[in-house]
Structure formats: structure tokens, C-alpha cells
N, CA and C atoms as a LAMMPS dump frame, in Angstrom:
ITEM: TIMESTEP
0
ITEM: NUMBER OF ATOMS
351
ITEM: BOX BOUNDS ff ff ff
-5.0000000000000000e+02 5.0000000000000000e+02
-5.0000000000000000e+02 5.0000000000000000e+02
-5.0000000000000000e+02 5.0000000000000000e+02
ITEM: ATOMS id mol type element x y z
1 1 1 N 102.525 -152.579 -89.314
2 1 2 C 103.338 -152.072 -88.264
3 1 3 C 104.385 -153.14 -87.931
4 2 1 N 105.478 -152.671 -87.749
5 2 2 C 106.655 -153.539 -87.673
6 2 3 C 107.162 -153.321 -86.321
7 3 1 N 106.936 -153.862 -85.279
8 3 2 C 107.35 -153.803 -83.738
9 3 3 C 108.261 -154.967 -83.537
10 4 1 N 109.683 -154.141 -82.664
11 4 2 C 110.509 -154.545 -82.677
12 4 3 C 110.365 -155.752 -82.14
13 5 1 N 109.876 -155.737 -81.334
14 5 2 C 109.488 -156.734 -80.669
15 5 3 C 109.226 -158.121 -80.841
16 6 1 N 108.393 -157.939 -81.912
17 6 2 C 107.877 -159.364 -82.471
18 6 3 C 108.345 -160.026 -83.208
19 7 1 N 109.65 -159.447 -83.77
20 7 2 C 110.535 -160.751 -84.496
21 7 3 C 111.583 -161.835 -83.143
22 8 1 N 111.493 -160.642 -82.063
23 8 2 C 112.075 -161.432 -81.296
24 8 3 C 111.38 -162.95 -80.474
25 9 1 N 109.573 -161.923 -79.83
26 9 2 C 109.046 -163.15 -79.7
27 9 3 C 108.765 -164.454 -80.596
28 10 1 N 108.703 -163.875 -81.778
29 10 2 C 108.741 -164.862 -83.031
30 10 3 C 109.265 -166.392 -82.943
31 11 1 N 111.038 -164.997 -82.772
32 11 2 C 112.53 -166.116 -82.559
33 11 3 C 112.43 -167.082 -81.109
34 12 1 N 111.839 -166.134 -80.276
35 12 2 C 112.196 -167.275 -78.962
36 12 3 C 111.124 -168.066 -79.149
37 13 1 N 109.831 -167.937 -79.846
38 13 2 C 108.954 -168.625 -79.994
39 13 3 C 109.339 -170.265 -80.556
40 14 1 N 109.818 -169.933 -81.685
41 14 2 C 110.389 -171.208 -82.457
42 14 3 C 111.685 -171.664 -81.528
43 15 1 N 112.493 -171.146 -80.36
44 15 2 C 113.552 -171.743 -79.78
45 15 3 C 112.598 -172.608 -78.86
46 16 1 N 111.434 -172.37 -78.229
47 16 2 C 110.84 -172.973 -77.18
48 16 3 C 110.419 -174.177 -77.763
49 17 1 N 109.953 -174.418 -79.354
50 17 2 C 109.524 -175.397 -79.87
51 17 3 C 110.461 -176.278 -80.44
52 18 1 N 111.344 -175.812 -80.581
53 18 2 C 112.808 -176.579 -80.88
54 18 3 C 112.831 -177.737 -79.723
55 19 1 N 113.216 -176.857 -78.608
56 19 2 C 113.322 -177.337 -77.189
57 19 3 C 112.419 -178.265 -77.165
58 20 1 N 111.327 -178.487 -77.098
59 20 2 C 110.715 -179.606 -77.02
60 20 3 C 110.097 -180.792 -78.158
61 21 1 N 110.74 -180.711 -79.155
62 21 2 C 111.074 -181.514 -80.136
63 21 3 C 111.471 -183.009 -79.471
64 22 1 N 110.427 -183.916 -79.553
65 22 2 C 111.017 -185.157 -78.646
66 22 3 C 112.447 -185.921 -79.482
67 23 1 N 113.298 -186.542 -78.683
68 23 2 C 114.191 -186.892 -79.338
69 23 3 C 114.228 -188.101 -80.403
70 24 1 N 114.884 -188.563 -80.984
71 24 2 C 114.602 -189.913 -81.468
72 24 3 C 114.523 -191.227 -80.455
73 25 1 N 113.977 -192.199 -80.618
74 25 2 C 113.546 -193.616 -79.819
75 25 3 C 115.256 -194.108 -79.884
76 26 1 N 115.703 -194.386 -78.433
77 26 2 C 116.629 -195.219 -78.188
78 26 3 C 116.332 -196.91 -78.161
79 27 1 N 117.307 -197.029 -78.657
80 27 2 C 117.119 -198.882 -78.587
81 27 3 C 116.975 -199.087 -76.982
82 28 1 N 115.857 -200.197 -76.584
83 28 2 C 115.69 -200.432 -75.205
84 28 3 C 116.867 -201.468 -75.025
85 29 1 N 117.119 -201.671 -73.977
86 29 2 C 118.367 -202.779 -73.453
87 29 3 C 117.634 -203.803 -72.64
88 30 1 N 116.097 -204.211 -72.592
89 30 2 C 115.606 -204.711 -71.848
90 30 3 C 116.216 -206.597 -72.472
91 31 1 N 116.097 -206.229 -73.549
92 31 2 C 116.211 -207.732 -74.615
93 31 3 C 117.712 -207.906 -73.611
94 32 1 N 118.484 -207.449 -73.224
95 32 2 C 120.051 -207.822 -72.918
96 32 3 C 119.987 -208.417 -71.395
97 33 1 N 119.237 -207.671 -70.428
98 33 2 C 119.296 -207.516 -69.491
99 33 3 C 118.686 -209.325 -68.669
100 34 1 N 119.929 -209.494 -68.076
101 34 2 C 119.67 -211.024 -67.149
102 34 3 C 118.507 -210.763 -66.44
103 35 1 N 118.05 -211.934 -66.814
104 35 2 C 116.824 -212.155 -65.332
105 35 3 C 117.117 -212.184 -64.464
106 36 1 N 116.361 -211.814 -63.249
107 36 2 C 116.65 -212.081 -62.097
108 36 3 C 116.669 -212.935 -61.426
109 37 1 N 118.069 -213.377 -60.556
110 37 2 C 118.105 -214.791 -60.58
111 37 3 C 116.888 -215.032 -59.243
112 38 1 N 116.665 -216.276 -59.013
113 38 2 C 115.881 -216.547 -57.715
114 38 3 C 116.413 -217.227 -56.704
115 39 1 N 115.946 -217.381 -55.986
116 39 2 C 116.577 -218.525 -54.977
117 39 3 C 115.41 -219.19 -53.958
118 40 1 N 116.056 -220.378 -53.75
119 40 2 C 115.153 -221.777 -53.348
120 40 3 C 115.637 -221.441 -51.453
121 41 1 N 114.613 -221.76 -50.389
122 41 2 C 115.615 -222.083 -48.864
123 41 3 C 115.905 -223.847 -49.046
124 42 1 N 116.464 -224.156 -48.116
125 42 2 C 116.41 -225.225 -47.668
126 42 3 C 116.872 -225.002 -46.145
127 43 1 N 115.985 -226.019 -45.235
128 43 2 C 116.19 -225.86 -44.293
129 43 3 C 117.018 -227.051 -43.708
130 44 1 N 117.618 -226.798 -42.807
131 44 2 C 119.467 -227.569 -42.91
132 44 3 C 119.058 -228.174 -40.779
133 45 1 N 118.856 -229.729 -40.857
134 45 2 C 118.923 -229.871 -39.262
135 45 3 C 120.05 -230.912 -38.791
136 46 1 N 120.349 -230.999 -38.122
137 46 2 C 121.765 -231.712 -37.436
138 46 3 C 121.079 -232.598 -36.582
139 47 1 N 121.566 -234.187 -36.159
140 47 2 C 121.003 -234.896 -34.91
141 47 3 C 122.661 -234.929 -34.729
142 48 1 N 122.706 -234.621 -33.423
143 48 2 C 122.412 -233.907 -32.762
144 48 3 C 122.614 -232.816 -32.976
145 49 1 N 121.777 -231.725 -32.868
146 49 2 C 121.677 -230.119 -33.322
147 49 3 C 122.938 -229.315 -32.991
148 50 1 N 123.07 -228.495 -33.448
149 50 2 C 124.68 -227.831 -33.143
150 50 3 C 125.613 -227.675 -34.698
151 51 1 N 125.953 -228.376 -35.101
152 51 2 C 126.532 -228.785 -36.41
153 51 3 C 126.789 -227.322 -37.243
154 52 1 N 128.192 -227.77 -37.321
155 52 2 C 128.813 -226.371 -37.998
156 52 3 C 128.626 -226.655 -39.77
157 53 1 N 127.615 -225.734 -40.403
158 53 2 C 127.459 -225.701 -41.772
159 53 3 C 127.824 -225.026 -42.932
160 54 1 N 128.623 -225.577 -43.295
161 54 2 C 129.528 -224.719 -44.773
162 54 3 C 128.647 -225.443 -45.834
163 55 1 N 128.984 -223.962 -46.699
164 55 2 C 128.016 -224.616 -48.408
165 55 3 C 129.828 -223.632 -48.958
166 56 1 N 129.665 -225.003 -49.832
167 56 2 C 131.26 -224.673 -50.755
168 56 3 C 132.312 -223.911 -49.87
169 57 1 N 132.697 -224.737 -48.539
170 57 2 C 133.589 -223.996 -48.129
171 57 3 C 133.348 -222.73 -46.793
172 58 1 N 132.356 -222.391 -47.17
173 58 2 C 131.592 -221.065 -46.667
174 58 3 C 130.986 -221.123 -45.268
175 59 1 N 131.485 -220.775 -44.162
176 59 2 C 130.532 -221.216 -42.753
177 59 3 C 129.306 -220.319 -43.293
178 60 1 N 128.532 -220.701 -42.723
179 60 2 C 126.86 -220.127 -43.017
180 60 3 C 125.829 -220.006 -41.853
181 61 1 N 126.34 -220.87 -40.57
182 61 2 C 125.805 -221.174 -39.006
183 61 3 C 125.912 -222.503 -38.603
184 62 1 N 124.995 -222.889 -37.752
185 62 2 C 125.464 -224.108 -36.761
186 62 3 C 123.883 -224.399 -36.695
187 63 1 N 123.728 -225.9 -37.294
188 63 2 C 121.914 -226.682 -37.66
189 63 3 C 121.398 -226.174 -36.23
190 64 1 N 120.315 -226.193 -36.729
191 64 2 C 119.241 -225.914 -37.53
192 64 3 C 119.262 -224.544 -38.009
193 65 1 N 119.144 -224.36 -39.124
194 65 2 C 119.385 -222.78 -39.929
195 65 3 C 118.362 -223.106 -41.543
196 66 1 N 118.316 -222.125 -41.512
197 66 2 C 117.519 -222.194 -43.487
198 66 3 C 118.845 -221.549 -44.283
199 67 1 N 118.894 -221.791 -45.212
200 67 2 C 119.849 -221.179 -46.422
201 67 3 C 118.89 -220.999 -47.412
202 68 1 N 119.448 -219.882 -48.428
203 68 2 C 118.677 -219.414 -49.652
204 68 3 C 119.379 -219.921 -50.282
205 69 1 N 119.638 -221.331 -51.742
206 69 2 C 120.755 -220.783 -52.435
207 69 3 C 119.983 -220.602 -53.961
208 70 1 N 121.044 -220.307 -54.863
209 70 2 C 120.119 -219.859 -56.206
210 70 3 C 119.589 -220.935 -57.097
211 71 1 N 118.405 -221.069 -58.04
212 71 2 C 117.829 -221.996 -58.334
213 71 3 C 117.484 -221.267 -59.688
214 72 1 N 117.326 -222.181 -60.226
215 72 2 C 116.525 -221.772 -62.041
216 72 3 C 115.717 -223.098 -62.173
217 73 1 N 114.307 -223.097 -61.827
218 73 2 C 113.488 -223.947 -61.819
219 73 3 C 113.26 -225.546 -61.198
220 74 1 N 113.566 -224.873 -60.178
221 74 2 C 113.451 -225.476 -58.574
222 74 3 C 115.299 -226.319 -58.877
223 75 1 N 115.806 -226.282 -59.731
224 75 2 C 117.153 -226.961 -59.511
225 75 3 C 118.227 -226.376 -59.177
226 76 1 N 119.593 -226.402 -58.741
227 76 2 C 121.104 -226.096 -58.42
228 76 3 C 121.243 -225.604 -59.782
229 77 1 N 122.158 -224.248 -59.621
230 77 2 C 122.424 -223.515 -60.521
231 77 3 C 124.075 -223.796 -61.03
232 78 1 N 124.225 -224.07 -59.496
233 78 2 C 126.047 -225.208 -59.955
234 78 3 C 126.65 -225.815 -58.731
235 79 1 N 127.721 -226.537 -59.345
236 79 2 C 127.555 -227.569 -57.916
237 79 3 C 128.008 -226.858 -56.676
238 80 1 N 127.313 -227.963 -55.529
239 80 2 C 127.467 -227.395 -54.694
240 80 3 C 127.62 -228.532 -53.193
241 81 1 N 128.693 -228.11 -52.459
242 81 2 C 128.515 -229.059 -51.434
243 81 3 C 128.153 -228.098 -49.987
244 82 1 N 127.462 -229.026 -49.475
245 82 2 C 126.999 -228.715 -48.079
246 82 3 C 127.34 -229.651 -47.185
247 83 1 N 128.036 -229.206 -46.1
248 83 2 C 129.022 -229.873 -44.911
249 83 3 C 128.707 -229.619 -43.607
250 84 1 N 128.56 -230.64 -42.807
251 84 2 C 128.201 -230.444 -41.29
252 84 3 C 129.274 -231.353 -40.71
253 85 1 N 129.805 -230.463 -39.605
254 85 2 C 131.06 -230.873 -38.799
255 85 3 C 130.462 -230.611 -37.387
256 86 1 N 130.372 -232.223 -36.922
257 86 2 C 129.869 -232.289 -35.627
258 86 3 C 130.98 -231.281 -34.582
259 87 1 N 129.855 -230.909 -33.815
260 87 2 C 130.344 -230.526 -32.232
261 87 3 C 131.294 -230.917 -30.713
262 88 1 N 130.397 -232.202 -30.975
263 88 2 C 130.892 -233.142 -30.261
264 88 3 C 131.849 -234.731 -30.964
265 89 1 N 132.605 -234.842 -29.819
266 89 2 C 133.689 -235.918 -30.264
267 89 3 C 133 -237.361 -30.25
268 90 1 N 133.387 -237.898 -31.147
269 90 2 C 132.989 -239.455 -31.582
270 90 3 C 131.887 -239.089 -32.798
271 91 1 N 131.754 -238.121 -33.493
272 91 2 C 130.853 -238.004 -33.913
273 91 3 C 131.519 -237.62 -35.451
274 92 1 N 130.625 -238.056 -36.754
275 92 2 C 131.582 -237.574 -38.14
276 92 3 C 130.977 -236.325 -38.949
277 93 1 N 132.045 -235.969 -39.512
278 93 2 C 131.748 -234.784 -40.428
279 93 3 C 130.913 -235.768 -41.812
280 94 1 N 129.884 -234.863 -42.174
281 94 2 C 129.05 -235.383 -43.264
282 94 3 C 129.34 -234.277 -44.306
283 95 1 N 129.203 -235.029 -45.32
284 95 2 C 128.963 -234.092 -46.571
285 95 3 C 127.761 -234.127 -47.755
286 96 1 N 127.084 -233.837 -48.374
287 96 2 C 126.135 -233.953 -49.795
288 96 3 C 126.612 -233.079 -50.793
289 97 1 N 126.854 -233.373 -51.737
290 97 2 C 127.014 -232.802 -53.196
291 97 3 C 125.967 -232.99 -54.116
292 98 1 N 126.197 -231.868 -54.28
293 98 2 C 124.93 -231.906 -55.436
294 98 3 C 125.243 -231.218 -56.83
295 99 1 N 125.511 -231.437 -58.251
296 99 2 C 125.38 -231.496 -59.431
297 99 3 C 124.832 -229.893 -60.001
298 100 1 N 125.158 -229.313 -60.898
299 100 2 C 124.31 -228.177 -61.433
300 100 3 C 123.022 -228.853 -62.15
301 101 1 N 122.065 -228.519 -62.06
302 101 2 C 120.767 -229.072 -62.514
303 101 3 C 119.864 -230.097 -61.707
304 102 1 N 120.681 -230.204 -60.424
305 102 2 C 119.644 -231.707 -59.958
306 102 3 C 118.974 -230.351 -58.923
307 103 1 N 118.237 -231.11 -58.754
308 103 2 C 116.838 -230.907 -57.83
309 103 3 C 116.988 -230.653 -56.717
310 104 1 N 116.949 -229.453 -55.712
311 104 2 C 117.158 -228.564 -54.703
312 104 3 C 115.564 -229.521 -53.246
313 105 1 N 116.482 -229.69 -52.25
314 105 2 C 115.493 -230.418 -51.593
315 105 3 C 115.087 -229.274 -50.556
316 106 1 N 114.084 -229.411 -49.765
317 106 2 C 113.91 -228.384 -49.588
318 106 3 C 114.079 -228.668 -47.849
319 107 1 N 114.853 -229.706 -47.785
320 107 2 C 115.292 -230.592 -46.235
321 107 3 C 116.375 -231.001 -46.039
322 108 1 N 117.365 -230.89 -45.416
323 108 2 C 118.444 -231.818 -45.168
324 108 3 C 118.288 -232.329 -44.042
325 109 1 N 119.172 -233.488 -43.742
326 109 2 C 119.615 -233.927 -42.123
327 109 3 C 120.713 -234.342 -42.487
328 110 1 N 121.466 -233.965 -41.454
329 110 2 C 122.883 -234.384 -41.184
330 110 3 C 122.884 -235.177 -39.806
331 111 1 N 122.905 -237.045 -40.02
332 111 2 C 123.126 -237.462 -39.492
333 111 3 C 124.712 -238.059 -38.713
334 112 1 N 125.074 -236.828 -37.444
335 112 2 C 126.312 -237.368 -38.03
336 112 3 C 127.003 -238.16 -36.64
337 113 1 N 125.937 -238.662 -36.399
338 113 2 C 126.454 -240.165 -35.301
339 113 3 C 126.638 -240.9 -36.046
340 114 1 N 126.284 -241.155 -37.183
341 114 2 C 126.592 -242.172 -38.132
342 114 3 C 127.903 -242.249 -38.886
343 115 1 N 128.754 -243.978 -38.603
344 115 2 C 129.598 -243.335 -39.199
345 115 3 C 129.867 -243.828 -40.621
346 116 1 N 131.179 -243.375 -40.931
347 116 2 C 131.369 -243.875 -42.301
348 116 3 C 130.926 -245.158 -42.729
349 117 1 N 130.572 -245.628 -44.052
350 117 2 C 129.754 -246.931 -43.902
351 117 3 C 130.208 -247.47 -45.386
């Protein structure tokens, strides 16, 4: 018996299995993809407290504050200076630089009654 029918379910039969034919394996992009970078705090204090703090330029707050900056195994990822500009008069602006690769402290003080020396 030849029912019309069943060449059709047949046909959609084999379209449904088509359809789920998995595709071929795409190359993963994981091998490409940067790590994620991390980042170190350091916590940043002023004598006397107040002290306006730029990293490269950048106001960031006034000591005592923490900063995150980025690190690749506990070191500076590139250079970087950190600046405290006293509040009060008679008092000096300080600076620290630090190198790509040196060693991220995890303290500052900005002494900046002290003066140039």
C-alpha cells in the first residue's frame, strides 16, 4: 500500500535529522585570549594626613586612601609615579617612582614635613 502520506513523513523525517546534524568543531580562541590582569592595593598615608594623591598624574583622593594598581606577580606592570602634595604651607610635595617590574609595596608614607635633602 502506497499512502500518500508516507513519503512525506519519510521526507520531513530525514529534514528533522538533517537539522540536528551537529556542526563541525570550531577552533577555540581560548589559546589567544589575555589573562586576566590582577591588581595589588597599596595603602597610601600622609603625616600629616590630608595629602592630595596622584598616581601618573591622576588625582585618586587625599591620604589615607588604598589604591588597586595592576601587578603580574606581586610587581609594577609599568612605571609609575605616586605624588602627595601637602595641604598645608611650609610643607613639600613628595614623589616615589617606581620601574616596570620592581616590587609593589603594600605601604607608603608620605612624609612631607620633610624637606628636600
Amino acid at each position: 500500500m502506497n499512502h500518500p502520506y508516507k513519503r512525506l513523513i519519510a521526507l520531513t523525517g530525514l529534514m528533522m535529522l538533517a537539522a540536528c546534524t551537529p556542526s563541525p568543531p570550531t577552533p577555540s580562541n581560548q589559546a589567544s585570549t589575555p589573562a586576566q590582569s590582577t591588581s595589588k592595593t597599596i595603602q597610601i598615608i600622609s603625616d600629616p594626613p590630608g595629602a592630595r594623591i596622584e598616581v601618573n598624574q591622576d588625582y585618586v583622593g587625599d591620604a589615607p586612601l588604598s589604591i588597586s594598581v595592576p601587578e603580574k606577580d606581586g610587581n609594577f606592570t609599568k612605571e609609575t609615579i605616586i605624588q602627595a602634595t601637602p595641604t598645608q604651607q611650609g610643607q613639600y610635595v613628595q614623589s616615589k617612582w617606581f620601574s616596570n617590574g620592581e616590587a609593589i609595596p603594600s605601604r607608603l608614607l608620605f612624609s612631607t614635613g620633610l624637606g628636600p635633602g
